[in-house]
NUMAR-470273 format. One line per 8 residues: number of its first residue (from 1); their letters; for each residue z, y, x of N, C-alpha, C. Coordinates in pm, whole numbers. Each point is the difference from the previous one (the first is absolute). Layout:
N
NUM> a> Z Y X Z Y X Z Y X  ...
END
This chain:
222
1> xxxxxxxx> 9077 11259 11485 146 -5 -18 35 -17 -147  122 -62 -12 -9 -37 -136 120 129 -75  -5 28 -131 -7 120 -17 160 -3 -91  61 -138 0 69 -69 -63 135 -23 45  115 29 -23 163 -21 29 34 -48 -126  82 -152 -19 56 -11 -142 113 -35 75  100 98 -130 138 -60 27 59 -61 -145  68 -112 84 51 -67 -79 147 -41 1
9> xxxxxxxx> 40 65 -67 192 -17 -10 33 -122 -55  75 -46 104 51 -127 -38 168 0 22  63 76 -33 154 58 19 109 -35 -96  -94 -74 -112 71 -29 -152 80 -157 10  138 18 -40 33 -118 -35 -107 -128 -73  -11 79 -163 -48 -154 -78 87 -63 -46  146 78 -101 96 -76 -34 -61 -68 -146  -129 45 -32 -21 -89 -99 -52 -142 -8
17> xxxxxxxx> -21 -24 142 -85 -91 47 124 -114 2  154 49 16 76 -101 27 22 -88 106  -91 40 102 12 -109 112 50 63 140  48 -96 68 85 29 112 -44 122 161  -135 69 -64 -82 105 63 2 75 -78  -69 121 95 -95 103 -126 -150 -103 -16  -41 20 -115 -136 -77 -37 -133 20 103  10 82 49 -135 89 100 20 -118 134
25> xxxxxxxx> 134 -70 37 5 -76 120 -16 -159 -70  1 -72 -155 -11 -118 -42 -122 -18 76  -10 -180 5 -84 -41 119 -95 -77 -181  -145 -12 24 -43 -90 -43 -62 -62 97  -17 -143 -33 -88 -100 157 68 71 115  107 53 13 50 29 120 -40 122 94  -57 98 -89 -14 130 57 72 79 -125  32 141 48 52 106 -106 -82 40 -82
33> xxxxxxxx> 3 41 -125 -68 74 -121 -11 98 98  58 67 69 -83 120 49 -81 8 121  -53 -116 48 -88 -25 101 -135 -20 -111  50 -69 -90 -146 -55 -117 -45 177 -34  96 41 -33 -73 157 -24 -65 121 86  60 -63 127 -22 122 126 -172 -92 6  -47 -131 10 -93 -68 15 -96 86 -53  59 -37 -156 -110 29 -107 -53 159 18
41> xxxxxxxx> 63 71 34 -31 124 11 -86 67 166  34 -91 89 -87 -42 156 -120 6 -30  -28 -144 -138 -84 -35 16 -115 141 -83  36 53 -100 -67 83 -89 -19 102 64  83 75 66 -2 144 79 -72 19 145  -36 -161 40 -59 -37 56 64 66 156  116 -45 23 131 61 161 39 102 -21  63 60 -113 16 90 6 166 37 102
49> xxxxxxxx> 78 86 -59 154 -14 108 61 -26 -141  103 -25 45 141 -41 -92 105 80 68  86 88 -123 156 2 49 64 -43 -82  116 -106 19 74 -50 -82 128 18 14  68 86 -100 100 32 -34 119 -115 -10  112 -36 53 64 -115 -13 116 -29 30  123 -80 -10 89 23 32 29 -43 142  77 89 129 26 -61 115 32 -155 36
57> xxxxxxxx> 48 -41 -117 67 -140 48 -120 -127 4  -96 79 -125 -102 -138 -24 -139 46 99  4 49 101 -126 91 85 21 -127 130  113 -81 41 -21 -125 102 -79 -116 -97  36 21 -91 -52 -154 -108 -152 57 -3  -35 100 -51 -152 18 6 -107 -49 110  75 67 143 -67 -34 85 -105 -79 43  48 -96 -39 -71 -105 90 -101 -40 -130
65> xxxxxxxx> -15 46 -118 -94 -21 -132 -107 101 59  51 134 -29 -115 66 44 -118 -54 126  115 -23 126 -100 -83 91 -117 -96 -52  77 -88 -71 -68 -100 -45 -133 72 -51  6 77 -96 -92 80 -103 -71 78 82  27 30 161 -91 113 64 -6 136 -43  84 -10 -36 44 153 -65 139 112 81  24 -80 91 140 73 84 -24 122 47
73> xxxxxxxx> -180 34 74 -45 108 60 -27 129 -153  -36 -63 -67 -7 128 -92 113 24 -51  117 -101 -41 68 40 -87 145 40 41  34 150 -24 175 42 39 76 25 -139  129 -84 61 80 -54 -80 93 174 -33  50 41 -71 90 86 1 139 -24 -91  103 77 46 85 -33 -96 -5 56 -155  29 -84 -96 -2 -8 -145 122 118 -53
81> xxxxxxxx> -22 89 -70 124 64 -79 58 -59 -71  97 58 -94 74 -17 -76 -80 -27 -164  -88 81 25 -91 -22 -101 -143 -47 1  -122 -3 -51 -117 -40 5 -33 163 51  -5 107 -69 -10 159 41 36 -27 159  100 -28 80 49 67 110 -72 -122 130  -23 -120 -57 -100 -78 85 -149 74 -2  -33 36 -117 -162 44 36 26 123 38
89> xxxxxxxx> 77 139 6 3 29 69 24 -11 120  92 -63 87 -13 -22 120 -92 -63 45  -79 -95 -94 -128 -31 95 -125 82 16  16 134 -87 -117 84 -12 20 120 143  94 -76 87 17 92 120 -73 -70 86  -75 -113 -21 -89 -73 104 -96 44 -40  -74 28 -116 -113 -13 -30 -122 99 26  -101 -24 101 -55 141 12 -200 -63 -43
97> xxxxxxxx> -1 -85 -50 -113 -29 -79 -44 128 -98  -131 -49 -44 -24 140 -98 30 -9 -173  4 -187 10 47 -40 -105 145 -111 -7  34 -24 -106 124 -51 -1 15 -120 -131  82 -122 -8 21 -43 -83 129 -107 -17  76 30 -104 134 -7 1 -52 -161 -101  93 -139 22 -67 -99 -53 180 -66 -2  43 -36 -131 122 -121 -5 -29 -108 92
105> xxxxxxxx> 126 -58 45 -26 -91 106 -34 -141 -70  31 -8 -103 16 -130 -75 -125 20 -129  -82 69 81 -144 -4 -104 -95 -86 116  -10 -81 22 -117 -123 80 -125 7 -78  6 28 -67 -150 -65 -100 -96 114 -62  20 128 76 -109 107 18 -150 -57 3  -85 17 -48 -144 -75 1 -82 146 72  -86 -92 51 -98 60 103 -67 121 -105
113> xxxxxxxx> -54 -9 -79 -56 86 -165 54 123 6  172 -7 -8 103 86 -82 -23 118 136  53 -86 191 -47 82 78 -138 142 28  -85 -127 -40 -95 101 1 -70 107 -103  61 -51 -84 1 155 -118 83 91 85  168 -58 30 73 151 54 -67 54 101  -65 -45 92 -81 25 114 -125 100 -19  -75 -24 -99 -114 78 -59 44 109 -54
121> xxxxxxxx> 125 12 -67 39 120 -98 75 104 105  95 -74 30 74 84 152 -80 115 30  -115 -17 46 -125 67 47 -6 130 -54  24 -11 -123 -2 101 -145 77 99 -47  105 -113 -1 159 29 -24 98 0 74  150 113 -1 66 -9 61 109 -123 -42  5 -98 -87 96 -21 -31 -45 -116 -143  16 -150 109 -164 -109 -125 161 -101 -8
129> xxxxxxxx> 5 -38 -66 113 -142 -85 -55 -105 -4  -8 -157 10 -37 -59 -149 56 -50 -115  -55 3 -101 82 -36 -128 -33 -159 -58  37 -33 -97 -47 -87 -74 23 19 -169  -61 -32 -104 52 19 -111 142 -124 -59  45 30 -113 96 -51 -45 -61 -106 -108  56 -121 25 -49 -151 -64 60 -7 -114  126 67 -22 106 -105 -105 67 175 -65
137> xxxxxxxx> 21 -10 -120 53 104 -95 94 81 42  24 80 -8 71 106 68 131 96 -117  103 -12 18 91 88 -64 74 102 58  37 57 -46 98 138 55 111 46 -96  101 -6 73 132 -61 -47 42 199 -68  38 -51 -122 34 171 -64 129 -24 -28  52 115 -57 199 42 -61 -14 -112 -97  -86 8 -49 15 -105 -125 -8 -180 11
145> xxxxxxxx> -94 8 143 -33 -147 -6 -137 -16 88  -102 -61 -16 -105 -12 77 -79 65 -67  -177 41 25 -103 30 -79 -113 -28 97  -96 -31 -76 -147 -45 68 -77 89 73  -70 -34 150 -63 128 17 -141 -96 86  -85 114 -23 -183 -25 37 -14 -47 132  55 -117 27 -4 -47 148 -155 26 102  -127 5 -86 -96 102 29 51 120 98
153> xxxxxxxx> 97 44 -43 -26 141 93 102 10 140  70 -170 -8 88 3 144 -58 -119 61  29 42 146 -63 -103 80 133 -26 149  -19 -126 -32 60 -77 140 -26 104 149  85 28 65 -48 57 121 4 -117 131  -59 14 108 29 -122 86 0 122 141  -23 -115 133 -59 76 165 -74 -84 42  -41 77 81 45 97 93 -59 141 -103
161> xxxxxxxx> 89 131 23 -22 97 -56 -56 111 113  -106 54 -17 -55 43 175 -10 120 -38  -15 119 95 -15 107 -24 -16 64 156  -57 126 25 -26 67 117 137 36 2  31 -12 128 114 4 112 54 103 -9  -24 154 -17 80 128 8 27 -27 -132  -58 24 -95 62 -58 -175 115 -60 10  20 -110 30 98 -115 4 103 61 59
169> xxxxxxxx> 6 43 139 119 70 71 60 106 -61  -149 85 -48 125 153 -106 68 -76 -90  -77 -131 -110 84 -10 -90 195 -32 40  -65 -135 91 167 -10 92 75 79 54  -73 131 -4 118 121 20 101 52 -134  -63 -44 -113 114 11 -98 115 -83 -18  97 33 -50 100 -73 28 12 -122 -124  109 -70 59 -10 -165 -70 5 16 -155
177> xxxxxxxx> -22 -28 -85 16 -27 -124 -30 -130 -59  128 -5 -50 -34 -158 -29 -100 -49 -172  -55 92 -20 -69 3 -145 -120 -61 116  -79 28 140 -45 -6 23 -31 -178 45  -46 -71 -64 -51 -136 33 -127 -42 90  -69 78 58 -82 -46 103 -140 170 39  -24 -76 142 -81 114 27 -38 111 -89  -114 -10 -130 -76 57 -28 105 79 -105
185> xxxxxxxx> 90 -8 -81 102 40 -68 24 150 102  5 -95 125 84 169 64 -94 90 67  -149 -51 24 -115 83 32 -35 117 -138  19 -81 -127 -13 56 -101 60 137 -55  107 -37 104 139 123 -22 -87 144 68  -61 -40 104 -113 133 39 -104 56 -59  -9 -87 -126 -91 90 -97 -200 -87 33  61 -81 97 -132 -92 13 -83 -107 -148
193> xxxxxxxx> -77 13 6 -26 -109 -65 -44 -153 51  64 -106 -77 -19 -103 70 -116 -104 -68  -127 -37 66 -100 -96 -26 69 -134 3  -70 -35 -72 10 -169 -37 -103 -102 62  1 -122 29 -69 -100 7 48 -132 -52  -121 -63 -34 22 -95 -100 75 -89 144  114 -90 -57 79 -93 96 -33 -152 -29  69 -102 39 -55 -104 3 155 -73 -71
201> xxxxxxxx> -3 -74 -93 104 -100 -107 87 -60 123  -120 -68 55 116 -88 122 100 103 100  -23 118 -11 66 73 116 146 27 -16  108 -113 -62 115 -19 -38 160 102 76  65 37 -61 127 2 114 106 -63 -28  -9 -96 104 98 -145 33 146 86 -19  39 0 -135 128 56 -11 120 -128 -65  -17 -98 -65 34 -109 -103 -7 -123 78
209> xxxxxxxx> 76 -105 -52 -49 -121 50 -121 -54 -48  -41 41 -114 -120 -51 -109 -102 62 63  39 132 97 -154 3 108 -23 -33 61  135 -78 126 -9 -69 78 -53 -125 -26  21 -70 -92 -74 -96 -55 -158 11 16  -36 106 -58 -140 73 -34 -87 -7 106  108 67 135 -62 82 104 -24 -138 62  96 -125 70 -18 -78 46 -151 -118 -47
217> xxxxxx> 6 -4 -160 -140 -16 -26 -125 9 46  -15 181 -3 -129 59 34 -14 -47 188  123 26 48 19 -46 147 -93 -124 30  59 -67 -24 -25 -202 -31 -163 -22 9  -64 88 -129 -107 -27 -35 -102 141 64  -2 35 66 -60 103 66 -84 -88 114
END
């Protein structure tokens, strides 16, 4: 049995994306960015289940993708909150795996590598990330103006962010805070410590048109 539930909230507009969807339903070659990601993650976790967090209206449009993808039997759709917090919680009421992993819908380009580090560490740890380091100079904006800081010691975070299943649910018993920007931020709030794994450059989130550009690329040539 596979030991694996990822949920993946796909509930978000994408008003930066500018286009006439939320970005998670844009089609490249005529499927959704979030079929390319539910794939990519099939294929690494090797069947695992899916719950996907989402809004009621876009759950007829999915349909018939998932079919396509063979993914309809594992995967339940749930409704999306108001926030990214109130979708993964409601999908952490399906989940009775022993492990768990929360993944942006508009990250497609997870590499098989990045998986199986979180997979090996999991084992270990309650609570594995992956990261990447920072390419380009880094400032931090002061009263006075900007000042330079050791981009060495910050790192890119990416997903799926995995962690054992009772972990994850206490953390979602605290209440919303919006300082809080993704899983491991609010596991952290329990006094956990959170492991790292090295992530993969290509593992993008299609937030911009300049990624969509990007993303349709890597698509093309795959």
């Amino acid at each position: 049995m596979n030991k694996w539930t990822l949920i993946v909230p796909g509930g978000g507009v994408g008003s930066r994306m500018g286009a006439n969807r939320p970005k998670q339903y844009l089609e490249i070659a005529g499927k959704p960015i979030l079929i390319y990601t539910l794939e990519a993650l099939d294929q690494h976790f090797h069947q695992p289940k899916f719950i996907v967090a989402m809004a009621p209206e876009w759950m007829d449009y999915m349909l018939p993708f998932l079919q396509d993808a063979g993914l309809n039997e594992r995967c339940t759709l749930v409704a999306g909150g108001k926030e990214r917090y109130d979708s993964v919680k409601n999908a952490l009421k399906e989940v009775s795996t022993p492990w768990v992993g929360v993944h942006d819908a508009v990250r497609p380009f997870v590499s098989q590598e990045t998986i199986e580090r979180l997979c090996e560490h999991i084992k270990h740890h309650a609570a594995v990330i992956p990261v990447v380091g920072l390419k380009e100079s880094l400032r931090k904006k002061t009263f006075g103006g900007t000042e330079a800081v050791d981009r060495s010691t910050y790192m890119n975070v990416q997903t799926p962010q995995c962690f054992h299943v009772p972990l994850l649910k206490s953390a979602y018993e605290l209440p919303f805070n919006e300082t809080v920007t993704d899983d491991a931020s609010l596991v952290e709030q329990l006094g956990v410590a959170i492991q790292t794994v090295l992530g993969n450059d290509e593992n993008i989130k299609i937030t911009t048109p300049v990624d969509l550009v990007l993303a349709t690329h890597l698509i093309q040539t795959q």
